[in-house]
KELUMGU-153633 format. One record per residue (C-alpha): residue in one letter; x, y, z. Coordinates in Angstrom, 2 decimals, always signed. Layout:
// residues N
   code         X         Y         Z
      a         X         Y         Z
...
// end
This chain:
// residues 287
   code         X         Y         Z
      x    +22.18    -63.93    +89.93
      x    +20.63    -62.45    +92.76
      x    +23.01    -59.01    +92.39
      x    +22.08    -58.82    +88.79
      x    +18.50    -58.42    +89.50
      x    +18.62    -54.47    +91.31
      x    +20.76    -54.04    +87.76
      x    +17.96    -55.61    +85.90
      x    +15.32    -53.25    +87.25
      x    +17.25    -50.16    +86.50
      x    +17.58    -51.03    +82.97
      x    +14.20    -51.32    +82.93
      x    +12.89    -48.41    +84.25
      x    +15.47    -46.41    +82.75
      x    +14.72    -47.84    +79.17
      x    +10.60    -46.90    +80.03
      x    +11.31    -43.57    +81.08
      x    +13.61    -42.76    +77.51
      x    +10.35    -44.36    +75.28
      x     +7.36    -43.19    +76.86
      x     +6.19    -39.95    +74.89
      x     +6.43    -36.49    +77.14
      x     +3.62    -34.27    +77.56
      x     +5.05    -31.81    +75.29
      x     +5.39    -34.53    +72.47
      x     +2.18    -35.55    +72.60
      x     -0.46    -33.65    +70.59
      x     -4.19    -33.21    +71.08
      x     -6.59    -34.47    +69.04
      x     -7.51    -32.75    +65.73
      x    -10.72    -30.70    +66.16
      x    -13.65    -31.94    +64.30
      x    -14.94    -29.30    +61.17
      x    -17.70    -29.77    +59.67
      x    -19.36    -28.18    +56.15
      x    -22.30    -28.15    +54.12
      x    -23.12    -29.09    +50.30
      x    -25.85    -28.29    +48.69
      x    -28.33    -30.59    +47.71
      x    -31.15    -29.09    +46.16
      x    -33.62    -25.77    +45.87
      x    -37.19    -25.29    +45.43
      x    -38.30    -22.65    +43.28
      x    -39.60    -19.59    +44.35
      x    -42.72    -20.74    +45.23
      x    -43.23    -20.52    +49.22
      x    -44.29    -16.99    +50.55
      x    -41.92    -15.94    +53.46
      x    -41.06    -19.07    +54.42
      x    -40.18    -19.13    +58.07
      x    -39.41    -22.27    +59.55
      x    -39.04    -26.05    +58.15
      x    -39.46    -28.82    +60.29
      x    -38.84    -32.61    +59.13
      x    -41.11    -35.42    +59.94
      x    -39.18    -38.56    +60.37
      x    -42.21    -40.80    +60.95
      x    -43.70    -40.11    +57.61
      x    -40.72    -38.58    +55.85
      x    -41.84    -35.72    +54.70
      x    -41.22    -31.55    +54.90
      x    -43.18    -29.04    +56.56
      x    -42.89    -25.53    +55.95
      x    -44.75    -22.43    +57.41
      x    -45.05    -19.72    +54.94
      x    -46.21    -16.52    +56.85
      x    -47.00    -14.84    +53.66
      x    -45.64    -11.10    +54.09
      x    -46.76    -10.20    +50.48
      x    -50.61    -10.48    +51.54
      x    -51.79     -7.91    +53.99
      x    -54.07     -8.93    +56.91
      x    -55.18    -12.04    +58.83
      x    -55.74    -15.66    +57.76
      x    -53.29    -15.30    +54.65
      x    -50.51    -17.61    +56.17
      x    -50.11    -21.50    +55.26
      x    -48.23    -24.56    +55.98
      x    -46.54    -26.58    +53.23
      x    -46.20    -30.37    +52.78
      x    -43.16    -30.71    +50.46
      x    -41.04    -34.41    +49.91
      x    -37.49    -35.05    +51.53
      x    -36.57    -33.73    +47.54
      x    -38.04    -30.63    +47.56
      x    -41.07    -31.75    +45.04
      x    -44.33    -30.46    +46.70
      x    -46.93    -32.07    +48.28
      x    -49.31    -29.92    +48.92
      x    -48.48    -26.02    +48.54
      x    -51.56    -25.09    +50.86
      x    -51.47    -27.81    +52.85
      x    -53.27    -26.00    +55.92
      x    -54.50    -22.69    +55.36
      x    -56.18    -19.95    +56.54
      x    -53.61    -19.04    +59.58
      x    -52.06    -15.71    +59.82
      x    -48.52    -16.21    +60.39
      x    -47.08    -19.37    +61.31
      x    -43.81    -19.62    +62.59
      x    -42.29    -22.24    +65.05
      x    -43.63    -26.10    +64.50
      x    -43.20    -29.19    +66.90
      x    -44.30    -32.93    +66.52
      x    -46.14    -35.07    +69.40
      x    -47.91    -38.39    +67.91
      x    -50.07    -37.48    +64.94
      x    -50.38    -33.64    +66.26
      x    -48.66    -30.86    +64.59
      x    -47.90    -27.41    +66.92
      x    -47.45    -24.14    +65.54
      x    -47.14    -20.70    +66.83
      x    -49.41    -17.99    +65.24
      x    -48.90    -14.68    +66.14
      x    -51.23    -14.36    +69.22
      x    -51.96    -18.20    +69.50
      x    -51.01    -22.18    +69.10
      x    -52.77    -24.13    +66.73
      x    -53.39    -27.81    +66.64
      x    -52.98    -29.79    +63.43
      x    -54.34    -33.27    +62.55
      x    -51.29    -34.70    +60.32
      x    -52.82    -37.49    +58.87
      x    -55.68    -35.20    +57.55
      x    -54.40    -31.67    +57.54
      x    -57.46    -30.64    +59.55
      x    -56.92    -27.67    +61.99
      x    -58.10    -29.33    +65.26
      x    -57.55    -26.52    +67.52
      x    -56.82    -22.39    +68.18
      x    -55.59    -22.09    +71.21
      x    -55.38    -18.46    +72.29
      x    -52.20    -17.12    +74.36
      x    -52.92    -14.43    +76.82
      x    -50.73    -11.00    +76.34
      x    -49.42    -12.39    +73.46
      x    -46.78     -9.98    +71.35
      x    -44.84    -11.90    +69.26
      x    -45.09    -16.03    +69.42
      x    -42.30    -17.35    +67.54
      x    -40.23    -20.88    +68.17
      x    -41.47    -23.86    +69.53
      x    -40.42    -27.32    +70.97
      x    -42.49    -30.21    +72.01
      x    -41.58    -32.34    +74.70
      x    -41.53    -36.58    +74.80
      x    -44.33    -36.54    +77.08
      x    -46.56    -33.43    +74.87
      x    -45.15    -30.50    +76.96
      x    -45.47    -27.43    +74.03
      x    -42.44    -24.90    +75.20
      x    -42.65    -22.11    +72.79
      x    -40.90    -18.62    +72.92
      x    -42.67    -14.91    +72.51
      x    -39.39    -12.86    +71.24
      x    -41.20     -9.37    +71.92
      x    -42.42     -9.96    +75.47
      x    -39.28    -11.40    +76.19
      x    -40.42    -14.99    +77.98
      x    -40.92    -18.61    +77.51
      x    -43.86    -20.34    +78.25
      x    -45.52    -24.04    +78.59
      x    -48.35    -25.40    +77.38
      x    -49.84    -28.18    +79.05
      x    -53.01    -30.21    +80.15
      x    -54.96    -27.13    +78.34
      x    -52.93    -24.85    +80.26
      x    -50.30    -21.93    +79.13
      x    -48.43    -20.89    +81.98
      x    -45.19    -18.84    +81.62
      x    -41.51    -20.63    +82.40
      x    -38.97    -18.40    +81.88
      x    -40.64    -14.64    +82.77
      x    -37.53    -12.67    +81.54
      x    -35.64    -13.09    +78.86
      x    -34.03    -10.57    +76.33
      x    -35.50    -11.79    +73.22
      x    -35.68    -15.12    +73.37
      x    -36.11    -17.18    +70.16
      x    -35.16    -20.65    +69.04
      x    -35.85    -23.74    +71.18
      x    -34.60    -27.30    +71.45
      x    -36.49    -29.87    +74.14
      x    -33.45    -32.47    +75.42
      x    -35.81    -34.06    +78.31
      x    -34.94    -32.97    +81.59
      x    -33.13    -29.84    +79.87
      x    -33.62    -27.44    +76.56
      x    -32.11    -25.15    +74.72
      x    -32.90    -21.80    +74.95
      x    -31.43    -19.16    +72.52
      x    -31.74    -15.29    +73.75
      x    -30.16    -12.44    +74.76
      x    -27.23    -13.43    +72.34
      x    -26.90    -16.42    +73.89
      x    -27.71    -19.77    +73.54
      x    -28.46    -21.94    +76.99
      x    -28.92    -25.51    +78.30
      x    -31.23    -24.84    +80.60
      x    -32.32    -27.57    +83.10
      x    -36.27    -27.24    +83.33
      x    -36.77    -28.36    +86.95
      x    -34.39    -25.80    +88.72
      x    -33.82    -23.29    +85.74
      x    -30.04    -23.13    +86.34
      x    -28.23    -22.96    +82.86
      x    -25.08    -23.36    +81.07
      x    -23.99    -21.33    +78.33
      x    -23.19    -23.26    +74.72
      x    -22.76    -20.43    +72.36
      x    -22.94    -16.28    +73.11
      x    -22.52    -13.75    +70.38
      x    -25.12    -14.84    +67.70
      x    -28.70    -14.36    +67.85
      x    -29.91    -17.73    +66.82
      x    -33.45    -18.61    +65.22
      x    -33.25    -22.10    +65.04
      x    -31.61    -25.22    +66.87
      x    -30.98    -28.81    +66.08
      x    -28.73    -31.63    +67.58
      x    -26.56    -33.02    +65.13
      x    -26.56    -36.26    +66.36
      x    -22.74    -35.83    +66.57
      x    -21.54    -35.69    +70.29
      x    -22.57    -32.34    +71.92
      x    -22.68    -30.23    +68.67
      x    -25.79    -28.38    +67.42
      x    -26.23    -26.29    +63.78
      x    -27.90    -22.80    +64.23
      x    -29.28    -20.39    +62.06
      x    -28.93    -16.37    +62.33
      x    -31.81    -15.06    +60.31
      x    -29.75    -12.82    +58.81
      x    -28.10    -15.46    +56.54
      x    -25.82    -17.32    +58.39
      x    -25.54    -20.91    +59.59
      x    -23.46    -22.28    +63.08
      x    -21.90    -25.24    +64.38
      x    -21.76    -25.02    +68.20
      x    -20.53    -27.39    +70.68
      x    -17.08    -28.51    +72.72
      x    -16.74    -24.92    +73.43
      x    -16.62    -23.55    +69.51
      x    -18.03    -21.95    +67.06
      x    -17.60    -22.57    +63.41
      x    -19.73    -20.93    +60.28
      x    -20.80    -23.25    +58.07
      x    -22.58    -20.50    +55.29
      x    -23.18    -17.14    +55.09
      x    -25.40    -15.69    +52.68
      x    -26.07    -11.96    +54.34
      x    -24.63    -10.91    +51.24
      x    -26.92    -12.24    +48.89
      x    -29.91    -11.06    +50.69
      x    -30.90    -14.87    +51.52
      x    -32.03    -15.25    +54.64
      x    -31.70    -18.79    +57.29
      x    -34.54    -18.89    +59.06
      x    -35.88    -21.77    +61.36
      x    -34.21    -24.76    +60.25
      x    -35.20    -28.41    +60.13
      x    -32.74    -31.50    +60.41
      x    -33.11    -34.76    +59.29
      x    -30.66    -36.71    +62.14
      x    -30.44    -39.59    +60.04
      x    -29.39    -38.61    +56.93
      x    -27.68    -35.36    +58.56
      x    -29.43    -33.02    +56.31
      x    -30.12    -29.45    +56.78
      x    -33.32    -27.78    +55.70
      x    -33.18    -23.77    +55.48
      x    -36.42    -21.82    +54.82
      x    -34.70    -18.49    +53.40
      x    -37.70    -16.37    +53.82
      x    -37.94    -13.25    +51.48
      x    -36.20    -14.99    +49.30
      x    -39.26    -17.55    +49.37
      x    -37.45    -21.12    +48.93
      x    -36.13    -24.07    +50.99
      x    -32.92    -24.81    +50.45
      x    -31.25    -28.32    +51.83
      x    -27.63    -29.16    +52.32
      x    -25.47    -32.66    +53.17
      x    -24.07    -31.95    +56.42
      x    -20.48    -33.26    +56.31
      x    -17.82    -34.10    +58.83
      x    -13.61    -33.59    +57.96
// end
C-alpha cells in the first residue's frame, strides 16, 4: 500500500489540473446597464425650471423656477410639488431673482441666487436670510455638507467656494467652469472643465470619474460607485466603474435636463427641463 500512495497523489493532481476552469474559459462578469421609465409629467406650469431637489424627511419636491419669461429682479420662485407631481404650493417662496442650486441641512433650505445664498425656513417657507457673495458672476450648484458646510459653485468666475460659520471663503480658486456638486464627507464631487472629480476636501487631490460631458447635476445612485448626471442640453448619464452609459437624450426635442433630484430610496429621477417649463420623473431601473 505504501507504493500506491505517490500513484494516488498523481491521480489526484492530475484529475484537478484537467477540471479546474483556465483563465481563458472563464468569463467576466456581465456589466451592469441601467435605464429609465417614465413615470409622470407636470404640466407646463413651472417657469424655467432649473433644478429639483427631493426632501426625504418630509417627502416632498422642490423646484427653483428662475423665471426667464419675466424681466428683472425678484421674479424667481421656489416650488413645493408632491413625490406625484401634484403641486403644493406653485409660489412657495417668492420674490428671489433666480434660483438655481438647492441643499438641505436640518429644517434649512440653501439656494444660490445669482449674486447671493439665501436661507429658507422649510417648515414655514419664510426667507430667513440673504446672504451676499462677494465678486459674485454666476452662482449656480450647491451641496450641503453633514455638519452645515454650504459648497456651492460660480460657473462664470470659474471657482468653488464654502460657506461656513457666516463666512464665504473660496475652495477651489480655478476651475474651468465648474458646475454641479455632490458632498460625500471627507470628499465631493466636482463637475468642470468637462470633467467630473472626486475631490478629497482636506488635501484637494482628485480622481477623475467621468471626462467628456459637461454635467449640471449629480446624484449617487445608491448602487455601488455609480452616479446619474444631467447635460443641460438634454441628456442624462450613468457614470461609475470606469463607464459611461446614456440613459435619455432629448437634445432633439428641445427638452432640456437640468439640475436633477434623486429620491435614493425609491431610485427615482427628477428632471427640471427648463424652457420647456415641467418636471419630469423616471423609475430608475437596473438589467
Amino acid at each position: 500500500m505504501k507504493n500506491l500512495a505517490p500513484f494516488l497523489v498523481m491521480l489526484i493532481f492530475l484529475w484537478s489540473c484537467q477540471t479546474k476552469p483556465s483563465a481563458e474559459n472563464q468569463s467576466d462578469p456581465e456589466p451592469v446597464t441601467f435605464s429609465l421609465s417614465q413615470l409622470w409629467t407636470t404640466d407646463t406650469i413651472m417657469k424655467t425650471p432649473e433644478s429639483v431637489l427631493y426632501d426625504p424627511l418630509r417627502e416632498v419636491l422642490y423646484v427653483a423656477n428662475m423665471n426667464r419669461d419675466e424681466e428683472g429682479d425678484e421674479t424667481g420662485f421656489i416650488s413645493k410639488i408632491n413625490t406625484d407631481g401634484t403641486v403644493i404650493d406653485l409660489h412657495w417662496v417668492d420674490g428671489l431673482n433666480e434660483p438655481r442650486g438647492m441643499g438641505i441641512h436640518g429644517d434649512l433650505l440653501f439656494a444660490t441666487d445669482n449674486d447671493r445664498l439665501i436661507v429658507v425656513n422649510l417648515e414655514t417657507g419664510e426667507l430667513k436670510k440673504s446672504i451676499p457673495v462677494e465678486g459674485a458672476v454666476f452662482l449656480n450648484d450647491l451641496s450641503v455638507a453633514k455638519d452645515g458646510t454650504v459648497y456651492f459653485s460660480d460657473s462664470r468666475a470659474g471657482k468653488v467656494q464654502v460657506y461656513k460659520d457666516d463666512e464665504v471663503i473660496d475652495w477651489i480658486p480655478e476651475i474651468e467652469g465648474p458646475n454641479g456638486l455632490f458632498d460625500e464627507g471627507e470628499e465631493i464631487l466636482v463637475a468642470g472643465g468637462g470633467e467630473v472629480r472626486l475631490v478629497n476636501k482636506e488635501t484637494g487631490k482628485y480622481d477623475v470619474l467621468a471626462e467628456g460631458i459637461g454635467v449640471d447635476g449629480i446624484e449617487y445612485t445608491g448602487i455601488d460607485d455609480y452616479y446619474i448626471v444631467s447635460e443641460w442640453k438634454g441628456v442624462i448619464h450613468m457614470i461609475g466603474n470606469d463607464t459611461i452609459q446614456t440613459l435619455l437624450d432629448t437634445e432633439a426635442e428641445k427638452k432640456n435636463t437640468a439640475d436633477i433630484g434623486f429620491n435614493l430610496k425609491k431610485k427615482v429621477v427628477y428632471i427640471p427641463t427648463f424652457f420647456d417649463n415641467r418636471v419630469v420623473a423616471y423609475a430608475l431601473k437596473m438589467e
